[in-house]
C-alpha positions as CSV (number, residue, x, y, z in Angstrom):
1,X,0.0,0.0,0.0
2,X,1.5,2.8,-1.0
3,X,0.9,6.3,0.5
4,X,1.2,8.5,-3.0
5,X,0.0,12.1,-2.8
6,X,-2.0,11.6,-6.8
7,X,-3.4,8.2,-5.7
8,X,-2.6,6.0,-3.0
9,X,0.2,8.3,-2.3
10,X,-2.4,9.0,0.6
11,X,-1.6,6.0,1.3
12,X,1.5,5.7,3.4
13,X,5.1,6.4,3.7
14,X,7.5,4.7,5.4
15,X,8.5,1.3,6.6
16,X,11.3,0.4,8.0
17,X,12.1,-2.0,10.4
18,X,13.3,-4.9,10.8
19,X,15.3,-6.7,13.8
20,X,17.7,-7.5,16.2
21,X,20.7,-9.5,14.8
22,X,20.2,-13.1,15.7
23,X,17.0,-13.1,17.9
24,X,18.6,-10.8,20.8
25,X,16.8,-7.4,21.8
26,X,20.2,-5.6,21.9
27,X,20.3,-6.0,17.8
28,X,23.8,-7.6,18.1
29,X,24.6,-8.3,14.4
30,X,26.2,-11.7,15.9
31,X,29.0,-13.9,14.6
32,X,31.1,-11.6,12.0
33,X,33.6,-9.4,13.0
34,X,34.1,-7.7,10.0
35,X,32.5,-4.2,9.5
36,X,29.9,-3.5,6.7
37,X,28.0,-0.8,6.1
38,X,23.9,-0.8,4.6
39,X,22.4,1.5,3.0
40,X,18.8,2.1,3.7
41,X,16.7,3.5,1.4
42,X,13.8,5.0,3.1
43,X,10.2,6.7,1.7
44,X,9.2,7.7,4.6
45,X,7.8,11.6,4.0
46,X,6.2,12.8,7.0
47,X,8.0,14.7,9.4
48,X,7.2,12.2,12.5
49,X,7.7,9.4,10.6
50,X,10.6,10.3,9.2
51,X,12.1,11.2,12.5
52,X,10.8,7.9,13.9
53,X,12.7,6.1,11.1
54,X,15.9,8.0,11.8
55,X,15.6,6.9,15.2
56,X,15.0,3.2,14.5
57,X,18.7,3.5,12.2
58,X,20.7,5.5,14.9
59,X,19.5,2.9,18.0
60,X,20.6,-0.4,15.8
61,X,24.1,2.0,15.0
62,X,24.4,2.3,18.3
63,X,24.1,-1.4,19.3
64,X,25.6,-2.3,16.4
65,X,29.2,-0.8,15.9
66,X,30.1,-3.7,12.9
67,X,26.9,-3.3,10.9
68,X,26.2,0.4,10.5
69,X,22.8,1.7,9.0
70,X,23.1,4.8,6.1
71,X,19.6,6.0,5.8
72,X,18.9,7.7,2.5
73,X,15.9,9.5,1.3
74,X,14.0,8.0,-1.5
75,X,10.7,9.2,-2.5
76,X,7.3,6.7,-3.4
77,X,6.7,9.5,-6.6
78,X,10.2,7.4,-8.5
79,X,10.4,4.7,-6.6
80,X,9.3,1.9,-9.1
81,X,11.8,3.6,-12.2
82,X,14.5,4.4,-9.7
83,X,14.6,0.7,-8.4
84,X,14.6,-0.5,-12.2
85,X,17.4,1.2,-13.0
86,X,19.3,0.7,-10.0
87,X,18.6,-3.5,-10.5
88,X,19.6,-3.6,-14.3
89,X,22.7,-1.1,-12.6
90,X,24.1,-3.0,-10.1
91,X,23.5,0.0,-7.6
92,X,20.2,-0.8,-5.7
93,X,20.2,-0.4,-1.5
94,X,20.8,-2.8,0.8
95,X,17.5,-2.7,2.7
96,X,14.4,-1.6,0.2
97,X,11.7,0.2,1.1
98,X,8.8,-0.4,-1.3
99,X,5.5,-1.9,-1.0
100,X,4.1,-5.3,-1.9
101,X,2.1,-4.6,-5.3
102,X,5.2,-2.6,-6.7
103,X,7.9,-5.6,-5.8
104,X,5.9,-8.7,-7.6
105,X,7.4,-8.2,-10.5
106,X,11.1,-7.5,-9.4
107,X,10.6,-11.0,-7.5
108,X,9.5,-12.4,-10.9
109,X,12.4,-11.2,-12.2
110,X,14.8,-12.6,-9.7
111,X,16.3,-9.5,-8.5
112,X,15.6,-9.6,-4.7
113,X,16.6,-12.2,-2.3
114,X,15.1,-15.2,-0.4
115,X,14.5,-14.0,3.5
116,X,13.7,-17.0,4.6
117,X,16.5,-18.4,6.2
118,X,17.6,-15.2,7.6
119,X,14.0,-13.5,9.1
120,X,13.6,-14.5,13.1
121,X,11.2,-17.0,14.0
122,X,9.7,-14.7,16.3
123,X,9.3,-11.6,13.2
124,X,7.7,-15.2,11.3
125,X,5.3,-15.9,14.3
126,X,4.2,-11.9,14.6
127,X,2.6,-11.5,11.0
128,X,-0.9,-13.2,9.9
129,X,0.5,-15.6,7.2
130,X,-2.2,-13.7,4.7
131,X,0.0,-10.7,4.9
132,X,2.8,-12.9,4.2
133,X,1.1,-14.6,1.2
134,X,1.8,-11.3,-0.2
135,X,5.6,-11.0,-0.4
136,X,5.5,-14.8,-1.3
137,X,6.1,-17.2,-3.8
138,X,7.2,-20.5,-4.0
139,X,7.2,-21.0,0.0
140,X,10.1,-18.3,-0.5
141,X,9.9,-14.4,1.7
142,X,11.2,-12.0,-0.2
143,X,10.4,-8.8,1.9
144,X,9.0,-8.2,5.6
145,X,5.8,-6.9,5.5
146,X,5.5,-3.9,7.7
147,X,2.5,-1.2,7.5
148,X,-0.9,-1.7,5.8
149,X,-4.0,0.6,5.1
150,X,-7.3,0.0,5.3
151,X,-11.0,1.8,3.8
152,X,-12.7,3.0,6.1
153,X,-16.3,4.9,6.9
154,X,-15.4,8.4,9.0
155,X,-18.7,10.1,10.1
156,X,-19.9,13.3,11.9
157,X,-20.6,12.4,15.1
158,X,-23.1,15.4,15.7
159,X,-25.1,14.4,12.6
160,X,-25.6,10.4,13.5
161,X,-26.5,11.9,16.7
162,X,-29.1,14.3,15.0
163,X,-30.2,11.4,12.6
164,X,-30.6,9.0,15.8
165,X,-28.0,6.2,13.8
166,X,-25.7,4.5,16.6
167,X,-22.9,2.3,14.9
168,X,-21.9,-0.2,17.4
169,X,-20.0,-3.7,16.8
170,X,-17.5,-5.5,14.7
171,X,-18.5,-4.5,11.8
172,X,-21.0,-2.1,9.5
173,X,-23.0,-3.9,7.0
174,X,-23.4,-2.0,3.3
175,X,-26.8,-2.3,4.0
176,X,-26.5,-0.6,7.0
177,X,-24.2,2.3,5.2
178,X,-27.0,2.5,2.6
179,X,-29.3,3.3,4.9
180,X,-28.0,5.3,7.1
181,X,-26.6,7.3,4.0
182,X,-30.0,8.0,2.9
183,X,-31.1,8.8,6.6
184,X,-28.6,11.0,6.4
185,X,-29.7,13.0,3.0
186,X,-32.0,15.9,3.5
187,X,-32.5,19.6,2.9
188,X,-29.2,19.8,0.3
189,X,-27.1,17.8,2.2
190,X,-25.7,14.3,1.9
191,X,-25.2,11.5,3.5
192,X,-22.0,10.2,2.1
193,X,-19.3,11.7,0.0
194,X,-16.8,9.0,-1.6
195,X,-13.4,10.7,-3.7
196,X,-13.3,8.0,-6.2
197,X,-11.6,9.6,-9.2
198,X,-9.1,6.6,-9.0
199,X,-12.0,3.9,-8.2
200,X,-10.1,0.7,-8.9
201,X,-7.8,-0.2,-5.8
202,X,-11.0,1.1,-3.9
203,X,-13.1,-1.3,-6.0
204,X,-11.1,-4.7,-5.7
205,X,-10.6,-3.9,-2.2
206,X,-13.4,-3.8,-0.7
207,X,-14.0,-6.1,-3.3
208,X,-13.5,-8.9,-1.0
209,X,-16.4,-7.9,1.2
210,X,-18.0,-10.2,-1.7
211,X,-15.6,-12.6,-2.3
212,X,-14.9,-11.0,-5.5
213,X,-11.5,-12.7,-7.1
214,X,-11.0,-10.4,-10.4
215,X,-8.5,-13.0,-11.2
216,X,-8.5,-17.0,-11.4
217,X,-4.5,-17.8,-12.1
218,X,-1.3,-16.0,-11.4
219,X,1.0,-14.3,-13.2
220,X,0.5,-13.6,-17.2
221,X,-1.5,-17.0,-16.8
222,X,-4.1,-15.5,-14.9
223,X,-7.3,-14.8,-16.6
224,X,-10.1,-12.3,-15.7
225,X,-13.0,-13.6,-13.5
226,X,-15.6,-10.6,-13.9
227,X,-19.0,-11.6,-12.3
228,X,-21.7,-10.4,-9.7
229,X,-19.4,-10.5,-7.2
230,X,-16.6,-8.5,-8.6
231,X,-19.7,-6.1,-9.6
232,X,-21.2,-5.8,-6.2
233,X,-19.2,-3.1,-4.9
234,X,-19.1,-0.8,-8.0
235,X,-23.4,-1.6,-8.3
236,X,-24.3,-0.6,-4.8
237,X,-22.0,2.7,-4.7
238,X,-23.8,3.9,-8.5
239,X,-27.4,3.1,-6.4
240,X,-26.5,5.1,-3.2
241,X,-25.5,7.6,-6.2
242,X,-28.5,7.8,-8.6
243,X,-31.2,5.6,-6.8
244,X,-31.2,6.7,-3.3
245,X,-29.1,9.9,-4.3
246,X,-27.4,9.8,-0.8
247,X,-23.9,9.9,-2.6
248,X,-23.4,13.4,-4.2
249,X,-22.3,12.3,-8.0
250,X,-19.6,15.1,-7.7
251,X,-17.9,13.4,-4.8
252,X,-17.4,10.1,-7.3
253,X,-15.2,12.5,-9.8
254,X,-13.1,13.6,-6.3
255,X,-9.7,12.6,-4.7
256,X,-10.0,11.7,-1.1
257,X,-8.5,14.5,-0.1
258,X,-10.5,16.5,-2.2
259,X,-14.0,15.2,-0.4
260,X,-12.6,16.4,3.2
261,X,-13.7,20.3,3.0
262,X,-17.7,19.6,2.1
263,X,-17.3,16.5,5.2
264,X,-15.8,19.7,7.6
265,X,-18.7,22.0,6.1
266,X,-21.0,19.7,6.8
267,X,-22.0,18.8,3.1
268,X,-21.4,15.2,4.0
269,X,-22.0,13.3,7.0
270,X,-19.7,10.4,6.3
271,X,-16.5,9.9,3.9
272,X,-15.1,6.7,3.2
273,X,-11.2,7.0,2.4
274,X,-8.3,5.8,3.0
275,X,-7.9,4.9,6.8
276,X,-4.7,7.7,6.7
277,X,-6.8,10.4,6.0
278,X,-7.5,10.7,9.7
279,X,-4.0,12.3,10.1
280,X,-5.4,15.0,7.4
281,X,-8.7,15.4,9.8
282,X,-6.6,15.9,13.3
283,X,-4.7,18.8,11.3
284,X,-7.7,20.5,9.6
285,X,-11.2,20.1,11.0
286,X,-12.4,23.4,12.5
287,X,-12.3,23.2,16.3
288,X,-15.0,21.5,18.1
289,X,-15.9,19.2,14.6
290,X,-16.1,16.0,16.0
291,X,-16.2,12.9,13.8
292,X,-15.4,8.9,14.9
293,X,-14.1,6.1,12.7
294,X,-17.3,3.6,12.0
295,X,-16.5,-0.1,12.5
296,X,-14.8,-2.0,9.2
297,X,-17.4,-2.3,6.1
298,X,-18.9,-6.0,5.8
299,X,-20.6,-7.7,3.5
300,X,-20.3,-11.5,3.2
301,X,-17.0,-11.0,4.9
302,X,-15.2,-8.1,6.6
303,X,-11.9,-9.2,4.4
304,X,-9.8,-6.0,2.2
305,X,-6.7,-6.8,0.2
306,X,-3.8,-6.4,1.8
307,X,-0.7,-4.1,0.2
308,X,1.8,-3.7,3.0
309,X,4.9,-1.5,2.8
310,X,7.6,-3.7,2.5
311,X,11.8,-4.0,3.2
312,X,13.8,-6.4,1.1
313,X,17.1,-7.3,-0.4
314,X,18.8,-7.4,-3.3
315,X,19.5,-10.5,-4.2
316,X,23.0,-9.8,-5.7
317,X,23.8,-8.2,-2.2
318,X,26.6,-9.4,-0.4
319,X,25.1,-9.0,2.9
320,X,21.8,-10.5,2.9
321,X,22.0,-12.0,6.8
322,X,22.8,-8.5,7.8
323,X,20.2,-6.5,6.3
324,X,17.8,-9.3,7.4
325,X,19.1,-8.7,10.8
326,X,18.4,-5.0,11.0
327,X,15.1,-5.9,9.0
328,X,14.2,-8.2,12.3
329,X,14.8,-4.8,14.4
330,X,12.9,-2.8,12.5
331,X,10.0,-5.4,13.1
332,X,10.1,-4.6,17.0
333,X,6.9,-3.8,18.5
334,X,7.9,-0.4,19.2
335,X,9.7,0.5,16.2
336,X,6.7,-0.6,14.1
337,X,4.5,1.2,16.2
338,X,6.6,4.3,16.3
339,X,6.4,4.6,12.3
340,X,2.9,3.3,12.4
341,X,1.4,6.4,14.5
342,X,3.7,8.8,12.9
343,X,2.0,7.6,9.5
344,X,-1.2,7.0,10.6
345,X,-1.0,3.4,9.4
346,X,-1.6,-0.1,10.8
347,X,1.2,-2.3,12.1
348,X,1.4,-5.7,10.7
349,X,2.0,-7.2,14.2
350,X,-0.7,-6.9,16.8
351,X,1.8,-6.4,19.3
352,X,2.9,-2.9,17.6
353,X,-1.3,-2.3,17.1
354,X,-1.5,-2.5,20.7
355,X,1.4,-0.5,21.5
356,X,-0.6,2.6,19.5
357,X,-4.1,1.3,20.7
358,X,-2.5,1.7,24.4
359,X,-0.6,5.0,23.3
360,X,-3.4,6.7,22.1
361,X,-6.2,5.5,24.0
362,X,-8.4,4.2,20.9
363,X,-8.7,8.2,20.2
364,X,-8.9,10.1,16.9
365,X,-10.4,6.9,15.2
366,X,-7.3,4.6,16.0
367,X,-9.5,1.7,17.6
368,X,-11.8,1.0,14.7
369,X,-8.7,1.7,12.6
370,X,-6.8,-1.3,14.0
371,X,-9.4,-3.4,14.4
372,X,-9.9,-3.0,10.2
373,X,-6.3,-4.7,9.8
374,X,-7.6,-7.7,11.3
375,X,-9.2,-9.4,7.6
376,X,-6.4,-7.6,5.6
377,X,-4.9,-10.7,3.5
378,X,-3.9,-11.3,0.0
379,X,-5.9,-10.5,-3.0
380,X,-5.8,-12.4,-6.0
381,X,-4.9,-9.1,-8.4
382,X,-1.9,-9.3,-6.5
383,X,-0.2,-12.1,-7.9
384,X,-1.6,-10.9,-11.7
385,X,2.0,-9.6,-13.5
386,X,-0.1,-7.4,-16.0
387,X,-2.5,-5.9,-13.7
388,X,-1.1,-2.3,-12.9
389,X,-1.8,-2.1,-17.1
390,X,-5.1,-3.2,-16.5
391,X,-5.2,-0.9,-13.7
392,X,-4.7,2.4,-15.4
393,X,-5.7,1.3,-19.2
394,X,-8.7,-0.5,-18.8
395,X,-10.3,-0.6,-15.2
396,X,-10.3,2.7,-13.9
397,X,-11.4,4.4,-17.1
398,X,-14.0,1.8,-17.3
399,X,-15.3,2.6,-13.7
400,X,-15.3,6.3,-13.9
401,X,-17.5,6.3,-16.8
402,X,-19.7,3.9,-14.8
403,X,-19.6,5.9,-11.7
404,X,-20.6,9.3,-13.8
405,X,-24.0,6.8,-15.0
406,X,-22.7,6.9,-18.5
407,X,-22.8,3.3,-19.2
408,X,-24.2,0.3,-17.3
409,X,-23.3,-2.4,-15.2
410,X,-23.3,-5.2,-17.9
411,X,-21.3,-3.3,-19.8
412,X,-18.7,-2.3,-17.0
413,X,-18.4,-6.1,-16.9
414,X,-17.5,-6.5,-20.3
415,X,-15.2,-3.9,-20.7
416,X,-12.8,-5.0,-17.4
417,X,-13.3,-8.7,-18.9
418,X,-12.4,-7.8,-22.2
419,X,-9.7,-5.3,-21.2
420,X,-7.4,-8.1,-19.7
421,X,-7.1,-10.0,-22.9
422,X,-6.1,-6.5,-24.9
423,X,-3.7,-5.7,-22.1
424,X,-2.3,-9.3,-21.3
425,X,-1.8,-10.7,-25.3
C-alpha cells in the first residue's frame, strides 16, 4: 500500500524495520567481526515518521558498531523507475523500502533475495500468514511486511447523533451504510461523500467484502474472472448515487482529499477513504468538529486486500544476513508502532497495534482503525503480472465512466473482462 499524494500516495510512507541480529533485543549483528555498512533506502515523508525512522537507524548503530545503517531518502513518486534502474545497474540499496504490489514483478524477475533463512522466528510468528502470502512465492519471503491501510467509513458524530444512527460492533454492514446514508440526505445535504476519481484499488478492495476474485491464475497465466461479485461493490455505490441519491455524483469524480472540506462544512456526513486520512482530519477540522471512525465495512466478509509497505534485499547483495538482521529490528513492537502512529497506518503485528491502541487511547479513530487490519490478507490481483496495465488502461477508465452513469453495469463487466485480454496478449 503505497501512500502516494496523486493516488494511494495517501496511502502511506514509510517502513522500515526490521530486527535485532540473531534473535537478541540488543540487535547484536552476531558472529562476524568484519564491518559493513547498509544502505537504507527510506520513503518515509512525513516529518514524524521520518524522524521515527531515523531513530529506528541511529539505536541499531548504536548497538551495532560492525553493521552500520546509512539512511537515505527515496521518495514513493520514482520509486518503481529508480529501483529499475538501480537492478539492471548493479546499484540498488541494501535494505528496500517499497510496498508489496510494486515488488511482484522484481521477485518475478529474480532480483531480490530469499529472507527465509535469515528473518527470526519470532518476526515469522508476529505477522498473519495472509499478509505474508503477499511477499511470497514459492514458499520463499522476499520482503517483511510492515504497514498496511485499510477503507474505512469516517462520520460526523453530531449528525448520527441528529439522525438518531448508533454504529456499534464488529462491523458495518453496506446495508446498514445504505441506509443510514440516505437517513442522512436531506435539505441539500448528503449522507455520504466517496473521492473515487481513482476507483479501482477502492473497487477490488473492498471487493472482498463479496468474495470477489478479479482473477483466477497467477502471473501472465491468470485470466479475468468478472462476475456479480466482482460487480457488487461498483453496483451498490452507483445506487446510493442515482437511486437513493445519498452519494453526491460530484464526490465520485473527487480525490479523497478533495472530499474532506464539504465533510468539515458539513455537506457530507460520512466519507469513506483511506484509513490515513485521519492524520489530514486531526490537522484540519475546525475546532470543536467532531467525527469517529465507524467499525470496518462488511458484506459476506469483513476481508480487504492487503498491500503492505515492504523492506527487502537485493538479491545480488553481499550482505543479505545483515540486512535481514536490522530488518528483524525494525520489526520490534515499538519500532513498528513508532512509524505506524507517525503515518497513521496499521502495524502488521498486533503487538505494535497494541502499543498505539495503548498509546493513544483508541482516540482520533485509531481503535476502529486497527481493528480494520484484522481481515487484511492477499488479493488475487496481487499475484496478476499485468494488472497495474489493467489498472490504469482498462479498469479505472471503465469505472469512472460507470460511476458518472454513463454506461451500465453489464457493460462495465464487459469492458474490465475484455480489457485483460487486450492488455495481457
Amino acid at each position: 500500500m503505497r501512500k502516494v499524494v496523486t493516488t494511494l500516495l495517501a496511502a502511506t510512507a514509510l517502513v522500515a524495520l526490521a530486527a535485532c541480529g540473531g534473535n537478541s533485543d540488543s540487535g547484536d549483528g552476531g558472529d562476524s567481526n568484519e564491518k559493513v555498512t547498509l544502505k537504507f533506502q527510506s520513503l518515509a515523508f512525513q516529518k514524524t515518521t521520518v524522524a521515527a525512522t531515523k531513530k529506528i537507524v541511529a539505536d541499531w548503530n548504536a548497538a551495532n558498531p560492525n553493521i552500520q545503517v546509512e539512511y537515505v531518502q527515496g521518495s514513493w513518486d520514482s520509486v518503481h523507475d529508480q529501483l529499475v534502474t538501480q537492478f539492471q545497474g548493479g546499484t540498488a540499496p541494501d535494505i528496500i523500502h517499497d510496498e508489496s504490489a510494486d515488488i511482484t514483478g522484481f521477485i518475478n524477475q529474480g532480483y531480490l533475495a530469499d529472507l527465509s533463512p535469515y528473518l527470526s522466528q519470532a518476526t515469522k510468528d508476529a505477522v498473519p500468514q495472509g499478509v505474508w502470502d503477499t511477499v511470497s512465492s514459492d514458499g520463499k519471503v522476499y520482503a517483511a511486511p510492515t504497514l498496511l491501510q485499510s477503507y474505512v467509513v469516517f462520520a460526523n458524530t453530531a449528525a448520527l447523533k441528529q439522525a438518531g444512527i448508533t454504529a456499534t460492533g464488529d462491523s458495518l454492514s453496506w446495508d446498514d451504510l445504505a441506509a443510514n446514508a440516505k437517513k442522512l440526505t436531506a435539505s441539500g445535504k448528503y449522507g455520504l461523500g466517496w473521492g473515487l476519481k481513482s476507483p479501482t484499488a477502492t473497487v477490488l478492495n473492498l471487493g472482498m467484502n463479496f468474495d470477489g476474485k478479479f482473477f483466477d491464475g497467477t502471473g501472465r497465466d491468470a485470466k479475468a474472472s468478472i462476475g456479480d461479485a466482482e460487480l457488487e461493490v461498483p453496483k451498490r455505490i452507483h445506487a446510493m448515487a442515482y437511486t437513493d441519491k445519498s452519494i453526491d455524483p460530484t464526490s465520485l469524480t473527487q480525490s479523497g482529499s478533495d472530499v474532506l472540506p464539504g465533510f468539515y462544512a458539513g455537506k457530507y456526513a460520512m466519507v469513506v477513504g483511506g484509513n490515513y486520512a485521519a492524520q489530514q482530519i486531526v490537522a484540519e477540522a475546525p475546532k470543536g468538529f467532531q467525527w469517529e471512525v465507524l467499525p470496518p465495512l462488511k458484506g459476506t466478509s469483513a476481508k480487504q486486500a492487503a498491500n503492505p509497505q515492504t523492506l527487502s534485499v537485493p538479491a545480488e547483495s553481499k550482505n543479505v544476513k545483515q540486512a535481514a538482521q536490522f530488518i528483524d529490528y525494525f520489526m520490534k513492537a515499538e519500532n513498528l508502532a513508532a512509524v505506524g502512529q507517525g503515518d497513521w497506518l496499521i502495524p502488521t503485528t498486533q503487538a505494535a497495534r497494541d502499543a498505539i491502541l495503548k498509546t493513544t487511547g483508541g482516540k482520533d479513530g485509531w481503535q476502529q482503525t486497527l481493528a480494520s487490519g484484522a481481515e487484511l490478507t492477499k488479493a488475487p490481483f496481487q499475484s496478476v503480472e499485468n494488472y497495474p496495465k489493467w489498472k490504469d488502461q482498462i479498469a479505472t477508465p471503465a469505472l469512472q465512466e460507470y460511476l458518472a452513469d454513463k454506461t451500465d453495469l453489464s457493460a462495465l463487466g464487459k469492458k474490465l473482462n475484455d480489457g485483460w485480454g487486450q492488455v495481457n496478449s
